[in-house]
C-alpha positions in Angstrom: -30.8 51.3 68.7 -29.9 54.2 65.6 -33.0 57.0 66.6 -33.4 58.1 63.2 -35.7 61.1 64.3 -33.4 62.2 67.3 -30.5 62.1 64.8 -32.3 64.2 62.3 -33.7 67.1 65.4 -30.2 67.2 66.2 -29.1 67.8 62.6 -31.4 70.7 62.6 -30.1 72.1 65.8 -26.7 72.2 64.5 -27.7 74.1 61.4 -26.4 77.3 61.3 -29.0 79.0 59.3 -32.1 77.3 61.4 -33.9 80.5 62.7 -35.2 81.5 65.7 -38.7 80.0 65.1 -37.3 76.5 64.1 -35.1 76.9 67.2 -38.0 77.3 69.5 -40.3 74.4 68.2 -37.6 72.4 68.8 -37.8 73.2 72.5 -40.9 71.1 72.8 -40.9 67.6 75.1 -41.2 65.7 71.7 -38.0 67.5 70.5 -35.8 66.5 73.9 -33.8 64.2 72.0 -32.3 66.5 70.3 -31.8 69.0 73.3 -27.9 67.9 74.0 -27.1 69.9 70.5 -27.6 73.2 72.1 -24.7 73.0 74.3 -22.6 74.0 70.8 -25.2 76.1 69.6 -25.3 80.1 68.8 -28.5 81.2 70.3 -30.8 84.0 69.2 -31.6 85.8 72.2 -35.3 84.8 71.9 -34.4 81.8 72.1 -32.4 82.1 75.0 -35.8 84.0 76.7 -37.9 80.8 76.4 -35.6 78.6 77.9 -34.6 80.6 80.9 -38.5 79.8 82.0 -38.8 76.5 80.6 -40.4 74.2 82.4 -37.8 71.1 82.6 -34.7 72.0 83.8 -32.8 69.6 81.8 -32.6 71.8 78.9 -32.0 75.0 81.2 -29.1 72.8 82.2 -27.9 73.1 79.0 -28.2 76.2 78.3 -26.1 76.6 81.8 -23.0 74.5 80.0 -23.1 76.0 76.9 -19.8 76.4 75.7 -21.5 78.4 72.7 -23.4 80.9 74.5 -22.6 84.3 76.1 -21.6 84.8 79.2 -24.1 87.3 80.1 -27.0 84.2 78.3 -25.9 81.7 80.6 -25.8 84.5 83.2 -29.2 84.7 83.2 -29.7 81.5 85.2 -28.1 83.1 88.4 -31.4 83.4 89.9 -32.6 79.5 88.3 -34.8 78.1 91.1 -33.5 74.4 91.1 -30.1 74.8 92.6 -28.9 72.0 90.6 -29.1 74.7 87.3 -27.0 77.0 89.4 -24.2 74.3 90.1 -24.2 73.2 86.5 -23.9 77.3 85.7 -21.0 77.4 88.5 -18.9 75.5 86.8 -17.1 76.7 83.7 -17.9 74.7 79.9 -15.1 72.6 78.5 -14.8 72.5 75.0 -12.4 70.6 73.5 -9.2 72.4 72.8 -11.2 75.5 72.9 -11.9 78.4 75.9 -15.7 79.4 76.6 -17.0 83.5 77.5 -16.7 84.3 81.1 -20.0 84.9 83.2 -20.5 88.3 84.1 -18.6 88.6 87.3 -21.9 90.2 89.2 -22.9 86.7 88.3 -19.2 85.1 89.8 -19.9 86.9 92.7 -23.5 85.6 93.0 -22.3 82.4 92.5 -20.0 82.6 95.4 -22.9 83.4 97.2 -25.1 81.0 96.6 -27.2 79.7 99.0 -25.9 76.4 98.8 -22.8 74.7 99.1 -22.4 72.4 96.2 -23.0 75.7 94.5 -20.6 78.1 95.9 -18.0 75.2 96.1 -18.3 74.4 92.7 -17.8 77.8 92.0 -14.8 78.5 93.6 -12.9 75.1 92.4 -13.9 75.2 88.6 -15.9 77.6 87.9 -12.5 79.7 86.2 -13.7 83.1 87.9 -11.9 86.0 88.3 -8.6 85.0 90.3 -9.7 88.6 92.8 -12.5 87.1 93.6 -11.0 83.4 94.8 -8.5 85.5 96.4 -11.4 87.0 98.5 -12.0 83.8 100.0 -9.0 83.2 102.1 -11.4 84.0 105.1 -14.2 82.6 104.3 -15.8 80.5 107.3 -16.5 77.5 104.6 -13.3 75.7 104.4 -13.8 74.4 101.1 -13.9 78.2 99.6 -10.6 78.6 102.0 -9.2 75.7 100.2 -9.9 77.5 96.6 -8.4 80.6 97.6 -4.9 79.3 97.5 -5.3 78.7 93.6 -5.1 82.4 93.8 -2.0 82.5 95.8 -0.1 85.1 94.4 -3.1 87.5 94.8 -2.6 86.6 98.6 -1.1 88.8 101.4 1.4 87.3 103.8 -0.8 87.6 106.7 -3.7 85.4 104.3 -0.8 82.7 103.1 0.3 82.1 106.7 -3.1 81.8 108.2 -4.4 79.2 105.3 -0.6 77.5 106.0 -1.7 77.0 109.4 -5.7 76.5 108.9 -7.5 74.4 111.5 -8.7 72.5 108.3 -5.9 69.5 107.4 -7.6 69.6 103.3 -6.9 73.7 103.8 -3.5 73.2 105.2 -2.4 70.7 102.6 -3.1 72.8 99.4 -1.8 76.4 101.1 1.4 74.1 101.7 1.7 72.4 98.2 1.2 75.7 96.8 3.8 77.2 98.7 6.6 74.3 98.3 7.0 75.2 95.0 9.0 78.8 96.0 9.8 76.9 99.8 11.5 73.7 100.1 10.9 74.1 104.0 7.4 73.2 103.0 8.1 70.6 100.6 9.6 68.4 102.9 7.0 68.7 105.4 4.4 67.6 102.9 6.7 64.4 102.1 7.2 63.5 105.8 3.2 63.3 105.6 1.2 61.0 104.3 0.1 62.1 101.4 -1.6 59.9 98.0 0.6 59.4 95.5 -0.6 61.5 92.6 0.0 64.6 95.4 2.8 62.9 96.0 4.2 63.3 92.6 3.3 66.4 92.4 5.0 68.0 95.3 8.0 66.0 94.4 8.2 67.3 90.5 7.1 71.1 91.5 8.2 71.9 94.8 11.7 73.7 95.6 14.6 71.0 96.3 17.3 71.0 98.7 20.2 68.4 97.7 19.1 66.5 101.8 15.7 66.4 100.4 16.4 65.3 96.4 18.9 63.3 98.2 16.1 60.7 100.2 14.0 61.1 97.3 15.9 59.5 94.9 16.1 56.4 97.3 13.0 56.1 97.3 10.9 52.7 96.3 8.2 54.2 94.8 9.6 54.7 90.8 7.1 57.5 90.6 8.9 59.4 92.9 12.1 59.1 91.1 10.4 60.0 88.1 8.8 63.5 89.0 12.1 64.2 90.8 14.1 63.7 87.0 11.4 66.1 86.0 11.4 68.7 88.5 14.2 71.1 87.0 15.1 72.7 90.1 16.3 69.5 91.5 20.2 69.4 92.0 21.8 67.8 89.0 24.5 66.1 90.6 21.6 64.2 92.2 19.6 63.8 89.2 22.1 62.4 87.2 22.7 59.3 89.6 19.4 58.2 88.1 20.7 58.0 84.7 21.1 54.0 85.1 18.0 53.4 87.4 16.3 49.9 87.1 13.4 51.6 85.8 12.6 52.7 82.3 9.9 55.6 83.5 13.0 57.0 85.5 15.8 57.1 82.8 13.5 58.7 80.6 12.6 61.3 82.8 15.9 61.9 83.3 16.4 61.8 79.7 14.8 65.1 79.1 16.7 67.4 81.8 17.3 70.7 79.9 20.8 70.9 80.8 22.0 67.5 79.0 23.7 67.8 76.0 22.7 65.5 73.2 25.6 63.4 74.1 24.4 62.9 77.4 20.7 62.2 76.2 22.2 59.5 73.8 24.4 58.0 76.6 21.1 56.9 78.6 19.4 53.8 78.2 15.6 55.1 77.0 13.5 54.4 73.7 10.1 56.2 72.8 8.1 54.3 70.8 5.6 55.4 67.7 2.8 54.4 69.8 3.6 56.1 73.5 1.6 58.5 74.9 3.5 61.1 76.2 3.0 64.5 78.2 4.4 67.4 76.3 7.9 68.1 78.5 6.4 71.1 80.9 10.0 73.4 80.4 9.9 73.1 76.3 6.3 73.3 76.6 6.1 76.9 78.1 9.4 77.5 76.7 9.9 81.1 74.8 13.5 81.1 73.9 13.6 80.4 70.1 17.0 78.9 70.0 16.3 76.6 72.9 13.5 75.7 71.0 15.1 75.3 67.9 17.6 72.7 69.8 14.7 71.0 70.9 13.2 70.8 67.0 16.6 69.3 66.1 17.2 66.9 68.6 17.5 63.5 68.3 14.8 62.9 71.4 11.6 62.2 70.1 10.2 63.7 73.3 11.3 66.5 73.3 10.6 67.2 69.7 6.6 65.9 70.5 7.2 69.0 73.1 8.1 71.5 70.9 5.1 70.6 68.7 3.0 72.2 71.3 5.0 75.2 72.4 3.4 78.5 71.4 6.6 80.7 70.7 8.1 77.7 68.4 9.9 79.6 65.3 8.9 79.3 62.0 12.2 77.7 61.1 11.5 74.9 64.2 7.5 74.5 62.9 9.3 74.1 59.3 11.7 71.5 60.2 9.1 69.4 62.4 6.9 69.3 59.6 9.3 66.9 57.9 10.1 64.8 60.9 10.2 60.7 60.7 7.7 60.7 63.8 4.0 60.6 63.1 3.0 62.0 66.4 5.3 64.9 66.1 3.6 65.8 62.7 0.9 65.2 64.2 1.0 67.9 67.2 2.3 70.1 65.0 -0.7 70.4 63.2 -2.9 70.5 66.1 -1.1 73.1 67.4 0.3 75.5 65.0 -1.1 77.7 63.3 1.5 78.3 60.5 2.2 74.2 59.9 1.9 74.2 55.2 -1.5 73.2 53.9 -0.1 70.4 52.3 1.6 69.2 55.4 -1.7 69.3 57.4 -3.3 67.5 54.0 -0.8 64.4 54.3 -1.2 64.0 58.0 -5.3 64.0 57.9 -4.9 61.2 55.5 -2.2 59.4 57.6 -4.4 60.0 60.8 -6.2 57.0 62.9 -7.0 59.0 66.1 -10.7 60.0 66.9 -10.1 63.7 66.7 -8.7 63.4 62.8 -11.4 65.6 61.7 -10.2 68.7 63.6 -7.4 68.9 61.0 -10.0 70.0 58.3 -10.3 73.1 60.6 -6.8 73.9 60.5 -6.3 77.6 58.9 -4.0 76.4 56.0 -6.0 73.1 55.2 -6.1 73.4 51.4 -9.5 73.1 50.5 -9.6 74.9 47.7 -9.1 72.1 44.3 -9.6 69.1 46.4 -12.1 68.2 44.0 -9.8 67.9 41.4 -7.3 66.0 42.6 -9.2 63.6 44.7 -13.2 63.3 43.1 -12.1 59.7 41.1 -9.6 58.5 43.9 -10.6 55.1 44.2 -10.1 55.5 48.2 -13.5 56.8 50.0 -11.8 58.8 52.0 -10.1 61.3 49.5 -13.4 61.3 47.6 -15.1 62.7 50.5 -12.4 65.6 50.9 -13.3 66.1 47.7 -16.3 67.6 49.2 -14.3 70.2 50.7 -13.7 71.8 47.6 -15.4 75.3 47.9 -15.4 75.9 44.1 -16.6 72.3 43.5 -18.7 71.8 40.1 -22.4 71.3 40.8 -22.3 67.7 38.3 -18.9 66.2 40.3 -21.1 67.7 43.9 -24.0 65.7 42.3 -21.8 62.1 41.8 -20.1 62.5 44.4 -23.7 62.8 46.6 -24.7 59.0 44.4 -21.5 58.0 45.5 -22.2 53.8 47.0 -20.1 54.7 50.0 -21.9 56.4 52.5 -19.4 58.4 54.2 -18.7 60.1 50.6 -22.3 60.9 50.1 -23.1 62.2 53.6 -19.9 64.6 52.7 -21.0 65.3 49.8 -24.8 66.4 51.2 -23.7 69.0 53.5 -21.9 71.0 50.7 -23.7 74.4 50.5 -23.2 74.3 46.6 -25.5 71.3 46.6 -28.7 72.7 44.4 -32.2 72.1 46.2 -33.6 69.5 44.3 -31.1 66.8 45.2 -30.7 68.5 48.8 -34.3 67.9 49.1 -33.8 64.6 47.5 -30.5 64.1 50.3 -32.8 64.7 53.0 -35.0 61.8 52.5 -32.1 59.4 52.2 -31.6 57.8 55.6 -28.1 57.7 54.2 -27.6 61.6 54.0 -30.5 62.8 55.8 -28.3 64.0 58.8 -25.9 65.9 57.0 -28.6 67.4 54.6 -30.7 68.8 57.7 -27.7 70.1 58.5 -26.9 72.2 55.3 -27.2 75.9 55.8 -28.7 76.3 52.4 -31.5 74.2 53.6 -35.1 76.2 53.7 -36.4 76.9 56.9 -39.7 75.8 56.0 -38.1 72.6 55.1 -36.9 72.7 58.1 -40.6 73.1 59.6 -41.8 70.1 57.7 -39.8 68.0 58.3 -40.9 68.9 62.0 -43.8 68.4 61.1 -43.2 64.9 59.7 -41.0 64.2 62.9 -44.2 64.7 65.5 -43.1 68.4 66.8 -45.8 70.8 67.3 -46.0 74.1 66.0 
């Protein structure tokens, strides 16, 4: 069932402008509904004080996974008397496509510490600490902590690697060993004489250093993952690698498809096809790649692949992002968008309005998104969706704001509502639409003690 009144005490947590006593009514049990929206919530620091000590740890929790907080707010819950606060505070936020503030690393190290496992193991596998401090666990008599240690494996000595090599713990051994196959094919093909899952597998077989014996017995093997992450491990022999070329499979040839060496000759000569509609990992070499002309061959080629790859590289020229931006593949366009910074307004523009995926509203956050005259070209367009961009416009006209905000389709009007040119009357008026209400108590323009009576009129106490 739609919960009008947890939809509307949400609203309010997400406006900006709602101050610090608005914050902390909403912090009562009648308000809990609403409580999820202060994981992407700025916090005053008053704010902050009351829920350190509140009484239900649910919303401590969230304070603990805030991905909008400081590190040295959520810190504050180190010493949270339910350990079940402290594991939530152990491990690191994930915003989407976005990085969250570091705890304090007196607070890592307490962490570490803690006096319970699920704590201190959480801690040490995702907690994204300070790569010192894992490394400071090689010894550590809890084996899970051991285990962790090895993400920090340069950091190790070689007295540390061999020891967690040759741990009395088999989980302990296994990860020292995958990490170390990928510089040592000695230990890569111990792990594939073991039995090992297959997603480990994989991943030994597509990172791990490659003699021709061992590429050799991989690529008879049954298993067409294997041949797969062998075709994308680019340390693996080529002579063996290119034997694959005319596998049975498709998920092989394509792999094999994408070897940086190939020419676009070879590329073309193997049997492969990537259609509009596959979902594809970004190639990991033309990912991370930093050489502009490699990357520049990769913007050209005729591999859609590999030109979905370059999309998402970070050192892609502005000559590659230029050339992309013109490309017959959606997805291409797409990724471009998403991840670079310098892709033309109107470019980001066309590919909002050609987008169907969930996360299509992202692109109005894009640096270049032209905002500015949206109303004018799109205010009459007799497709809802353009009229609502029209609502982007910063130097919209207070009379088109005010049609647009009548507007019979709701997603125009609720776009329309949250403009902070909207004047107060019909913002007031927008707020007791059920249609607009959301957006409007989101409005930063919004009065706080609008805000309060609407409280009010919502059942939360003063």
């Amino acid at each position: 069932m739609f919960d009008r009144g947890g939809n509307e005490l949400s609203a309010i947590v997400f406006n900006t402008s709602a101050p610090a006593d608005v914050l902390l009514r909403l912090l009562h049990p009648e308000a809990a509904g609403s409580w999820h929206a202060f994981i992407a919530r700025v916090l005053p620091d008053e704010v902050v004080d009351a829920i350190v000590v509140h009484p239900d740890r649910r919303i401590r929790s969230i304070l603990a996974e805030s991905y909008a907080a400081t590190g040295e707010q959520r810190g504050r819950l180190v010493d949270d008397p339910h350990h079940r606060v402290r594991q939530v505070l152990a491990n690191a936020p994930i915003p989407f496509r976005a990085t969250a503030p570091s705890l304090p690393l007196p607070v890592q190290r307490r962490l570490l510490d803690d006096p319970e496992p699920v704590v201190r193991r959480d801690a040490a596998f995702y907690g994204k600490f300070d790569a010192r401090l894992i490394a400071g666990l090689s010894d550590h008599e809890d084996p899970y902590l051991r285990e962790a240690s090895c993400h920090s494996w340069s950091l190790l000595s070689e007295s540390d690697r061999e020891r967690l090599l040759h741990d009395p713990h088999d989980d302990v051994r296994q990860w020292a060993r995958r990490t170390a196959c990928r510089d040592d094919a000695r230990w890569t093909g111990v792990l594939l004489e073991s039995r090992l899952d297959d997603s480990p597998r994989h991943d030994v077989i597509q990172y791990g250093a490659m003699t021709s014996a061992i590429a050799g017995r991989v690529a008879t093997s049954d298993d067409a993952g294997d041949r797969s992450a062998l075709a994308l491990n680019t340390g693996a022999p080529l002579d063996v690698v290119r034997k694959l070329a005319d596998d049975a499979e498709h998920s092989v040839r394509l792999a094999v498809s994408v070897r940086p060496e190939f020419t676009e000759a070879e590329r073309a000569a193997i049997d492969f096809t990537v259609e509009p509609s596959d979902r594809l990992r970004p190639v990991e070499w033309v990912r991370t790649c930093q050489d502009a002309d490699v990357l520049r061959d990769c913007a050209r080629s005729s591999h859609t692949w590999l030109r979905r790859s370059a999309a998402f590289a970070e050192h892609l020229p502005a000559d590659a992002v230029e050339l992309l931006s013109r490309d017959d593949d959606y997805a291409v366009r797409l990724l471009l968008c998403e991840n670079q910074p310098t892709v033309d307004g109107e470019v980001v523009l066309r590919t909002y309005l050609e987008c169907q995926v969930i996360t299509k509203s992202l692109l109005l956050s894009h640096p270049n998104f032209p905002k500015a005259g949206l109303s004018d070209r799109f205010a009459d367009d007799p497709d809802p969706v353009k009229r609502a961009l029209a609502a982007q416009d910063p130097g919209i006209a207070v009379d088109v704001l005010a049609r647009l905000l009548a507007d019979d389709d709701s997603y125009v009007s609720s776009a329309a509502a949250g403009h902070t040119a909207l004047p107060l009357g019909l913002l007031l008026r927008a707020c007791d639409n059920p249609e607009t209400a959301t957006s409007a108590l989101r409005n930063p323009g919004l009065p706080p003690e609008v805000m309060h009576e609407r409280l009010d009129a919502l059942g939360v106490p003063r």
